[in-house]
N, C-alpha and C positions, 0 to 999 in steps of 0.2 A: 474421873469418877465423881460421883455426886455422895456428899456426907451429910448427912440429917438427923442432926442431934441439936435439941434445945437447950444445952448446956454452956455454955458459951465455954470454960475453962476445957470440960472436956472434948469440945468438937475443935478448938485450937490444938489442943494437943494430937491428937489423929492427925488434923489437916497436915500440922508440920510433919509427924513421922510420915504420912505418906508422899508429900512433898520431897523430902529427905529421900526417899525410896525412889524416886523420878518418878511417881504418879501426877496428874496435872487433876489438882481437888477444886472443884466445886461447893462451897456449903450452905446449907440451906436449915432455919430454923423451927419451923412449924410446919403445919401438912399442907395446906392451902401452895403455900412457896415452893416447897418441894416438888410438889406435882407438877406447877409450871418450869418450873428448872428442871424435869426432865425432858420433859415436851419440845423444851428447846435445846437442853444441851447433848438428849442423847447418850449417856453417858453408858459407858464400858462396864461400869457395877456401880451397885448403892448398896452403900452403909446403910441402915437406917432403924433410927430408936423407934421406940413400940410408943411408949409415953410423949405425945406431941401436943400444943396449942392447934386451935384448928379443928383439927381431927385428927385421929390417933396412926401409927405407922400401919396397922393389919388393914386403914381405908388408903393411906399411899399408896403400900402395897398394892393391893387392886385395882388400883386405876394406873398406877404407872405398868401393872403388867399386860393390863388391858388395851395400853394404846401401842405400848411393845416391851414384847419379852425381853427381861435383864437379870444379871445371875443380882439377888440380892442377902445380900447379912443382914439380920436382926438382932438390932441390941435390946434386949428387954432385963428389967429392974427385977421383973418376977420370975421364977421358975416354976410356977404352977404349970401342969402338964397340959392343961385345958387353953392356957395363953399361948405354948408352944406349937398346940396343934392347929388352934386357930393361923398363925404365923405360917408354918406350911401350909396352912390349908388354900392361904391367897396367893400363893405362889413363892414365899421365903424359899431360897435354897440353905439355906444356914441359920447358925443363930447363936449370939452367947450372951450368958446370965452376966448381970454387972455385980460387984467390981470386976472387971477385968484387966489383961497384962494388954498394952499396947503390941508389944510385936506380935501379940496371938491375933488381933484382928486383922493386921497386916498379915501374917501366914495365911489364913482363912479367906483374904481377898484375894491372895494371887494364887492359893488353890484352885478356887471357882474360876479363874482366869484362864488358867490352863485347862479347867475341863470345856471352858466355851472356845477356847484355839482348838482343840482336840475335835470338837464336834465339826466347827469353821471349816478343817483340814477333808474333813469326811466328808462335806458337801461341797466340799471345791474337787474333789478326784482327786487331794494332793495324797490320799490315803485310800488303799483300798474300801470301800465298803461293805460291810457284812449283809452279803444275800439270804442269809439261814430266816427263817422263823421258829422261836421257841417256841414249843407246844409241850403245857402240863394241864394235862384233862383237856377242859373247856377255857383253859385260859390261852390265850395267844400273843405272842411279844415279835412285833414285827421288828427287827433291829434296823434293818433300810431305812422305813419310813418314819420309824419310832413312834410308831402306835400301836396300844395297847385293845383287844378285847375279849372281855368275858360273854360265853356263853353268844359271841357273834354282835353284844350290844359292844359300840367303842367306850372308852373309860379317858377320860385328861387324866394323865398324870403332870406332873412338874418336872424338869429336867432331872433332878436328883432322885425320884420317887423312879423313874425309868429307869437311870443308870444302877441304882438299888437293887430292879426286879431283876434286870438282866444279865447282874452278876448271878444274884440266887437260880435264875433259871440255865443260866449255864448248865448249869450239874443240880436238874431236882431229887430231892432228897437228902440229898447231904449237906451236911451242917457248914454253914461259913462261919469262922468266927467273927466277930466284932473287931479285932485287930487287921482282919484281911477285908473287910467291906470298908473297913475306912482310909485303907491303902488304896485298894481299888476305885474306888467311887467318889472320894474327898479326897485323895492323893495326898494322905497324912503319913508320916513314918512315923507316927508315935501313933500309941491308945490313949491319950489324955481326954478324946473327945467321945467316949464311948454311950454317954448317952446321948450323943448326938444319933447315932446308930439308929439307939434304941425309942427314940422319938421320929425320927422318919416311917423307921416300922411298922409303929404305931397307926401313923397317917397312911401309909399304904396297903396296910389293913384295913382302913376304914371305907378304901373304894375299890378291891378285889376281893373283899371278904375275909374275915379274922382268919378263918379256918385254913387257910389254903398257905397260911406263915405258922412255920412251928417252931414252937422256943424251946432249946437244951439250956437249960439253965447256968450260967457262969461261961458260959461257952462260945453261943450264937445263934444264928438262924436259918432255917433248910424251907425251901416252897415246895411246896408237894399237893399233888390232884386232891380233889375234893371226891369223898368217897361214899 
């Protein structure tokens, strides 16, 4: 895995807990570097802070997803909602606000790991694959191919923005809560990360339409036809 934080105390400490973990870490201190350390290393996931030299993590982000897709965590200093959506917006699968606990980023790495084996499993026939297409109204969730569109145009989602829709479309209408989308989709057994939830939402609103996501308040979330 590839770690890219310009902190030198705090990216030692990661490297060693995931080292410790039998992870094989790479790290990288600015954006420039980073990007070339992916490019050659490949790597299996990337940490990666928001505040960089160089250039900032949300242009990492985009270029290392552009030259190929990798499940990524965002560490960022800010919790402003507009930084977060930007973060998904380039492709972040995850993300947590600093200070943080070291084993949460490590749980939160090898979550994301298990849902890229999980998908790995489906295109190798080691797992059956899902032939259904979800259909609510004009919206369409091909599960096979894992493409999304509205209205007939196609939509990019990001791996986690997909795996999101196609719990809620499982059963439109009814409500999931935020404890069972983040079992399902983050493969969490706790609620500690619930606006983690409530910030992909957000972003997957932003490119199917607010409308077609309904929030029960305290609750969770139901996708339902546009009327």
């Amino acid at each position: 895995m590839l770690l890219v934080e310009d902190e030198r105390t705090i990216s030692d400490a990661l490297a060693d807990r995931f080292r410790a973990e039998g992870y094989e870490v790479s790290q990288a201190f600015d954006g420039p570097s980073a990007v070339a350390a992916a490019e050659v290393l490949r790597p299996d996931a990337v940490v990666l802070d928001v505040m960089l030299p160089g250039f900032d993590g949300h242009e990492v982000c985009r270029r290392i997803q552009a030259h190929r897709p990798v499940p990524v965590l965002m560490l960022t200093a800010r919790d402003e909602e507009s930084d977060v959506l930007v973060g998904l917006g380039v492709g972040a699968d995850d993300y947590l606000t600093k200070p943080f606990r070291i084993r949460e980023v490590v749980a939160r790495v090898a979550a994301l790991l298990r849902r890229v084996e999980r998908a790995a499993a489906l295109s190798a026939g080691d797992v059956a694959a899902p032939e259904e297409t979800l259909r609510v109204g004009d919206l369409e969730v091909d599960l096979a191919e894992r493409r999304v569109r509205v209205a007939g145009e196609e939509i990019h989602l990001t791996r986690t923005e997909f795996d999101l829709l196609a719990v809620l479309g499982h059963e439109p209408g009814r409500v999931q809560s935020r404890e069972r989308l983040l079992a399902e989709v983050w493969d969490w057994a706790d609620a500690a990360g619930t606006r983690t939830v409530d910030s992909h939402v957000k972003a997957l609103r932003q490119k199917i339409g607010a409308a077609r996501i309904r929030t029960v308040h305290g609750v969770g979330y139901a996708l339902e036809a546009l009327r």
